[in-house]
NULUM-988805 format. One record per residue (C-alpha): z, x, y. Coordinates in steps of 0.1 Angstrom, whole numbers, padded with zeros to 4 digits, always signed. Each point is the difference from the previous one (the first is absolute). Layout:
! residues N
ZXY
...
//
This chain:
! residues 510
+0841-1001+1087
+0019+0010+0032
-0019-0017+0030
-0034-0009-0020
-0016-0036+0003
-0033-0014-0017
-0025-0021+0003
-0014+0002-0033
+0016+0000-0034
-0009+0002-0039
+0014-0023-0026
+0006+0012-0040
+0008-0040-0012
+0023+0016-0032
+0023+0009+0022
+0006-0027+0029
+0037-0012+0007
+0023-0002-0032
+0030-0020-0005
+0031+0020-0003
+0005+0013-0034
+0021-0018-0026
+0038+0008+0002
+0012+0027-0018
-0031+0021-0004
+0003+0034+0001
-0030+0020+0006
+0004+0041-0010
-0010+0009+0035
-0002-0023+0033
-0027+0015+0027
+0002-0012+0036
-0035-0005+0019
-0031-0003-0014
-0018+0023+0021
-0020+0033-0020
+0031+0016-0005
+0017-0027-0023
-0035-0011-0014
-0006+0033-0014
+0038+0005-0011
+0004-0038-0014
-0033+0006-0017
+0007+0034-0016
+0036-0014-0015
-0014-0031-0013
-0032+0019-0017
+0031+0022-0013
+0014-0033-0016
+0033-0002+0027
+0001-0036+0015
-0002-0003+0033
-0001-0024+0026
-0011+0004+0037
+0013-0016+0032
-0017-0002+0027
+0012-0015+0034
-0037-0014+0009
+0000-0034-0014
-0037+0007-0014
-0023+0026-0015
-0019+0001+0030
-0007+0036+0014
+0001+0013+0036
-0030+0019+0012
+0025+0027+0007
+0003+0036+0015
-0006+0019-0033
-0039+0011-0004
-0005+0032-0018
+0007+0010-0041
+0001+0038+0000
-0011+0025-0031
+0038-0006-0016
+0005-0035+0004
-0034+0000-0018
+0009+0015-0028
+0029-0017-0005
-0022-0033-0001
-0024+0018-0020
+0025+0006-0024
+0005-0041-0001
-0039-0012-0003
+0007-0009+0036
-0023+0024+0023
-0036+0000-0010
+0006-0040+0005
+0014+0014+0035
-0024+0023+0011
-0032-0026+0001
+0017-0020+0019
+0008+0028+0025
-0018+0025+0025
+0003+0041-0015
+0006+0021+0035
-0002+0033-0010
+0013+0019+0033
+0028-0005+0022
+0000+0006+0033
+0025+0005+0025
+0006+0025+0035
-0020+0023+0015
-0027-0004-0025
+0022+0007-0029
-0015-0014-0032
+0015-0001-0040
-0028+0002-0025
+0017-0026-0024
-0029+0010-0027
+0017+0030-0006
+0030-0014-0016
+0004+0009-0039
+0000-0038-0010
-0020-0024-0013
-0002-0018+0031
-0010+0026+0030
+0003-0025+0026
+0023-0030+0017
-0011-0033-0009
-0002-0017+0029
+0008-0040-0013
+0030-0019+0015
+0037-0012-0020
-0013-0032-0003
-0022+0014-0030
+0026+0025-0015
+0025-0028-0003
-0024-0024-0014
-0012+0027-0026
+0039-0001-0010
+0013-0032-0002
-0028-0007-0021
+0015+0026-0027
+0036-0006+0006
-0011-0038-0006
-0020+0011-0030
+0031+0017-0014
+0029-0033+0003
+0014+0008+0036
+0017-0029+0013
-0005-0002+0040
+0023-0025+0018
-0015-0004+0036
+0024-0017+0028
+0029+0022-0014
+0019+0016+0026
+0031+0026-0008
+0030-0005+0015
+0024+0019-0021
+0003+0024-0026
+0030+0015-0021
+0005+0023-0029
+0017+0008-0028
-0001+0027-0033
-0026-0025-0018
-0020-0016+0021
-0007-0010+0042
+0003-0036+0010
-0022-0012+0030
+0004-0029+0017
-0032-0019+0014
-0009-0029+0022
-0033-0016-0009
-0022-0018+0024
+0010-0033-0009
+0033+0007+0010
+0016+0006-0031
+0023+0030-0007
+0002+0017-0036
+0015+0035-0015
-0024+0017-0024
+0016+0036-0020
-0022+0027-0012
+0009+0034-0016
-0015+0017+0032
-0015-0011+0034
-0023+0016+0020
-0005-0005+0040
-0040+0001+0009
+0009-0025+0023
-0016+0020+0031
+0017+0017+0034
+0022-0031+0003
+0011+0002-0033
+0025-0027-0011
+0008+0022-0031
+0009+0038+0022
+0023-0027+0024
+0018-0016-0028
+0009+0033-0015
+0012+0012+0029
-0025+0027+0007
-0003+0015+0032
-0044+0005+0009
+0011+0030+0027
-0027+0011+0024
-0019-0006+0031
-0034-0018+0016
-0024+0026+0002
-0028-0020+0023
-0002-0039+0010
-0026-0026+0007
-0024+0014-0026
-0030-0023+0001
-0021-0009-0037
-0030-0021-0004
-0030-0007-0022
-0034-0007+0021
-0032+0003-0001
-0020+0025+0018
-0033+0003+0022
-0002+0036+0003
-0004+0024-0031
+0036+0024+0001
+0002+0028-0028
+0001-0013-0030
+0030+0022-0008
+0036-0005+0006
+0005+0010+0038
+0031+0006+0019
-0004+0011+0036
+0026+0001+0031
-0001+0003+0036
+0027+0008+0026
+0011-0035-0001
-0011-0014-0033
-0014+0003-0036
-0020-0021-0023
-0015+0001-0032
-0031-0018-0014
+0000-0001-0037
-0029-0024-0020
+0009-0027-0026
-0031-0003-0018
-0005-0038+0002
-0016-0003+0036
+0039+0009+0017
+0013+0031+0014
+0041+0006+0007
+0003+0010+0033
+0034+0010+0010
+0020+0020+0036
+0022+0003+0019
+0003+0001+0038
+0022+0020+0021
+0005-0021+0029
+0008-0033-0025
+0024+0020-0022
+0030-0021+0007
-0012-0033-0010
+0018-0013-0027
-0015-0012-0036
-0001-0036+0010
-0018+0001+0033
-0035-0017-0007
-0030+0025-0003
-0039-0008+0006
-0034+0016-0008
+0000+0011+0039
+0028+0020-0003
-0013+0021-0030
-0031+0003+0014
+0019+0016+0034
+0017+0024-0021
-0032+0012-0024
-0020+0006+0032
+0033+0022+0015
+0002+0020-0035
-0036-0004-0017
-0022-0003+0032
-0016-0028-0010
+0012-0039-0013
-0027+0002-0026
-0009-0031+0008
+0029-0017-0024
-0002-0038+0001
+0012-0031-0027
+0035+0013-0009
+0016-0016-0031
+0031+0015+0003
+0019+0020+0029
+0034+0009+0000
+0026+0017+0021
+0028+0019-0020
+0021+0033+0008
+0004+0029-0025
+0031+0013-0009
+0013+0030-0025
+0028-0005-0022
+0009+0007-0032
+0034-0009-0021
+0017+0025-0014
+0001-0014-0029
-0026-0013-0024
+0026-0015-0027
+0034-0019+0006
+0013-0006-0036
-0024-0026-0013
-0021-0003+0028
-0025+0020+0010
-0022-0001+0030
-0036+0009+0005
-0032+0000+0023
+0010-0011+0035
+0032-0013-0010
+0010+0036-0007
-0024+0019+0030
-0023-0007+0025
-0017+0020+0024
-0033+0001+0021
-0035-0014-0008
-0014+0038+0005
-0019+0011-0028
+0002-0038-0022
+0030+0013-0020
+0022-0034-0003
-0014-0017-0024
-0007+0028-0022
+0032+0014+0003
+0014-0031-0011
-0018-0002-0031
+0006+0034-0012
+0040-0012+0001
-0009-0030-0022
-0022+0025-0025
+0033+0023+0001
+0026-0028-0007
-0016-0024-0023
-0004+0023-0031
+0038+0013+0007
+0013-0032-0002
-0025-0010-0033
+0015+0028-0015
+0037-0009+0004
+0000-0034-0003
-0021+0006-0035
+0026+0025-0007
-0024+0031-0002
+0018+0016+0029
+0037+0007+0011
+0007-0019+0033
+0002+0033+0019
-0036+0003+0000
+0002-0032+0029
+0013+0027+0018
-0028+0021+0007
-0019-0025+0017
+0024+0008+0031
-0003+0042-0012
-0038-0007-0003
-0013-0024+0025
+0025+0006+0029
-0012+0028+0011
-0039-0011+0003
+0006-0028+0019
+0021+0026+0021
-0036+0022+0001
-0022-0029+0008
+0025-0010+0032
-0004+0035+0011
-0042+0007+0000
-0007-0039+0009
+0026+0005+0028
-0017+0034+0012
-0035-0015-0002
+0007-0031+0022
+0019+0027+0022
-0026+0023+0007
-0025-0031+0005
+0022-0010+0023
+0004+0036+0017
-0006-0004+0042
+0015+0032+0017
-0013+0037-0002
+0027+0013-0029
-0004-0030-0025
-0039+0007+0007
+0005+0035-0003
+0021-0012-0037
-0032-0016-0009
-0024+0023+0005
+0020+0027-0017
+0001-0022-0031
-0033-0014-0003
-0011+0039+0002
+0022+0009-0029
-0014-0033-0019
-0033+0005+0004
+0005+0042-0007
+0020+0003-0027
-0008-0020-0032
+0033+0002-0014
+0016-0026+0026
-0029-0017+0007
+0002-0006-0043
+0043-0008+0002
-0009-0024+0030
-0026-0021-0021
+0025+0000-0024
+0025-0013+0017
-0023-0027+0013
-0016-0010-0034
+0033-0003-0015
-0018+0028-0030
+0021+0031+0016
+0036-0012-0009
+0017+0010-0029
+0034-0003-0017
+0024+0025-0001
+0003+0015-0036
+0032+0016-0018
+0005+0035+0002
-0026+0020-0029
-0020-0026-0006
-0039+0002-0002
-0015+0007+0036
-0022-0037-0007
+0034-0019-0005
+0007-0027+0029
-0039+0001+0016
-0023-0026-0006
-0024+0003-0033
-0035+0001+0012
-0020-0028-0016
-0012+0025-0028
-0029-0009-0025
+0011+0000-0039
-0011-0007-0031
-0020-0030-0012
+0030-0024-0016
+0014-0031+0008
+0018+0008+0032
-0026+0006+0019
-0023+0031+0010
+0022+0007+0031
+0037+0000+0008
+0001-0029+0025
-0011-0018-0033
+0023+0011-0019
+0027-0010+0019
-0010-0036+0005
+0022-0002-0031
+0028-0001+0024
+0012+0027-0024
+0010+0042+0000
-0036+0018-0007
+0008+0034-0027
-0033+0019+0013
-0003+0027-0031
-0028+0022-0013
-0026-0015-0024
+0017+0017-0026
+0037-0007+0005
+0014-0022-0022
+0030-0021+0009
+0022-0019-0024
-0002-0039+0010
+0040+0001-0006
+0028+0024-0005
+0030+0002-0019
+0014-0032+0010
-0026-0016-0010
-0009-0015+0042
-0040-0004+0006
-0018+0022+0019
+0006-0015+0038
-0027+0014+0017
-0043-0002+0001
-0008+0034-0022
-0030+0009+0011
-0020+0036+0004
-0017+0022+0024
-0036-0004+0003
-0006+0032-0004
+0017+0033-0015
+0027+0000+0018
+0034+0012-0012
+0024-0015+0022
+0027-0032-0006
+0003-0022+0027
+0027-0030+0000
-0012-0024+0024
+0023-0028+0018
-0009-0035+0000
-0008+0008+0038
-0024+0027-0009
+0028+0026+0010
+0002+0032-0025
+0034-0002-0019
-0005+0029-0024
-0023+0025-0004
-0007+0031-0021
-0020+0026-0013
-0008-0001-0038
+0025-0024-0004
+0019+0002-0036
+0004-0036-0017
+0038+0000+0004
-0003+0007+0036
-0027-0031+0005
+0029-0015-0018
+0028+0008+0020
-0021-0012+0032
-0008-0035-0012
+0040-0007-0011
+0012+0014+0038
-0025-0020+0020
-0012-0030-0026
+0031-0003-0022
-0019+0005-0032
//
């Protein structure tokens, strides 16, 4: 990642350097970087039966102890929904609060979700948790493979690749998708512009150890001159992270040290904590951009490749992932030829304009932390009133942060629930599962009916039911259609057969 180093690393032996892949293979889809964003896609496609193969510029498996560290309410559920986040959670630390300015704090156990916290527990984890199923399900990694072109045609994208070794190859895939971060090799070789601007510099992370006791919440604090934030890890570590005023000009590869972060936590914090055995301090700068488009032809772009934006409120990652949970059944469905190839489209309609949301509220946080004359204080104040106040913004804020307030936009008269997220709701005893995220670790559409609907298994064409039919737990009347990224599709009130019907041929191509 842009301006991280490491001095530790973690190892997954299935997946160490690869020899380039045989000529003439031709994998459905081709995912650049191996970071969460293209584990979770490359792992979804391949569960979905799509080949795929993975390259990765790092010439090994190993993992950076990098600048990532909290899995919010969404992300959760998403994992959840892939037997990933219990596995998660224990090896995480549950912060139930956020804290920010002027005493400001977001009760995160108020979220409607199965998960009413952030999970403090750094990449490292989420990406190991990942590979492990895209491994499980025949991805094909190839570390030491560096893009270094790309062109496309009406069947298919060629890339061309340089491996480690020196040697130079061409691999063509139906699709390709960029996840290859902020200095994506993909969004350059398409030719797409990443317009924006540096919102703050010489932004200082770490992981030490403590001798003083902070709150064991999530804390964000600013003086005139700087701001820091202390957030725990769980394991012994806490991330400390700031920025200093009067060393905002130094650029990314000036060297850093434990006395310098200490300076700046005493300036913004009032105290050091006591911070000592660092392993791992960086120096990066954070900027926001965002391409203005999500899809070129064949290519599509996604995480940081396609928007990045500041550390304020531990959005990146997450926001990353949510793109991979959008995409990956899209693509599934057209390459398995369930779905035209104009639904690819709405992954530009759909996800374009959150990563546009999450530049804006992670860009006013880290602004206001920043804030050091009387009107941008006076712009604080005002806001944290209203936050604290009124329990309608201070709900759309947590949203925002947790990634569980976005939804999609939905065609004119459909049901109010179509395009927001499907709370993980209980059902009936059966095979998929006594909740929703259960049922959807089929990788599959869930058709949520009444205990009393029944639903023919094909229709007149004789195609198989291609969806998890499952019921309401209790006596409920409503029909819920449910996307493979727990998204509501369809929904409707005492739903008549042919219109459960009609539903599953328009979204599952049954």
């Amino acid at each position: 990642m842009n301006g991280s180093t490491s001095t530790g690393a973690h190892t997954d032996t299935n997946t160490l350097a690869s020899p380039p892949p045989s000529p003439g293979a031709e994998p459905s889809v081709i995912v650049v970087g191996a970071g969460p964003t293209g584990l979770l896609l490359s792992g979804d496609l391949a569960a979905a039966g799509i080949p795929v193969t993975v390259l990765e510029k790092r010439p090994d498996a190993l993992s950076n102890l990098t600048r990532a560290f909290g899995v919010h309410a969404r992300t959760l559920e998403q994992l959840d929904a892939r037997g990933l986040a219990d596995e998660l959670i224990e090896r995480g630390r549950r912060i139930e609060e956020i804290r920010l300015f002027d005493g400001l704090t977001l009760d995160l156990t108020r979220l409607r979700s199965r998960f009413p916290f952030l999970l403090s527990a750094p990449q490292y984890e989420v990406e190991r948790l990942l590979r492990r199923r895209a491994t499980e399900h025949g991805v094909a990694f190839r570390h030491g493979a560096e893009v270094t072109g790309l062109r496309q045609d009406a069947t298919g994208a060629d890339v061309a690749v340089r491996y480690a070794d020196g040697t130079t190859g061409s691999l063509r895939a139906a699709y390709v998708v960029g996840a290859d971060g902020v200095r994506s090799a993909v969004r350059e070789a398409v030719g797409q512009p990443f317009p924006g601007r540096p919102v703050i510099r010489s932004i200082i992370l770490a992981d030490v150890r403590l001798s003083e006791n902070p709150d064991p919440t999530v804390a964000m604090r600013g003086s005139k001159d700087a701001f820091a934030f202390v957030i725990p890890f769980g394991d012994g570590y806490w991330r400390v992270g700031g920025w200093n005023r009067e060393r905002a000009e130094i650029p990314d590869s000036a060297p850093t040290s434990l006395g310098e972060l200490k300076d700046l936590t005493r300036r913004a914090l009032g105290s050091d904590l006591g911070m000592h055995d660092a392993r791992w301090i960086s120096r990066f700068h954070s900027d926001e951009r965002q391409v203005r488009s999500y899809r070129t032809g064949r290519v599509f772009l996604a995480g940081d490749a396609a928007h990045t934006h500041s550390p304020a409120g531990g959005q990146g990652m997450n926001t990353g992932l949510q793109d991979a949970a959008n995409l990956s059944w899209k693509l599934a469905a057209v390459l398995r030829g369930r779905s035209p190839e104009a639904l690819l489209d709405t992954y530009q309609s759909e996800r374009h304009p959150v990563g546009r949301a999450v530049l804006r509220s992670s860009g006013a946080i880290i602004r206001l932390a920043m804030a050091h004359n009387h009107p941008q204080y006076a712009l604080r104040s005002l806001l944290t009133t209203v936050l604290k106040r009124v329990r309608t913004a201070r709900e759309t804020a947590l949203g925002q942060i947790t990634g569980i307030g976005y939804a999609y936009t939905a065609p004119r008269g459909a049901h109010p629930l179509v395009g927001h997220r499907a709370p993980d709701v209980s059902l009936a005893d059966g095979p998929a599962g006594t909740r929703l995220h259960e049922a959807l670790r089929a990788g599959e559409f869930v058709l949520v009916t009444p205990a009393d609907a029944r639903v023919e298994a094909r229709d007149k064409q004789g195609h198989a039911l291609r969806a998890t039919l499952t019921h309401w737990s209790g006596p409920r009347r409503g029909t819920l259609l449910v996307r493979p990224d727990g998204y509501i599709a369809w929904a409707a009130e005492n739903a008549r057969s042919d219109q459960i019907r009609a539903a599953l041929r328009e979204w599952t191509g049954a």
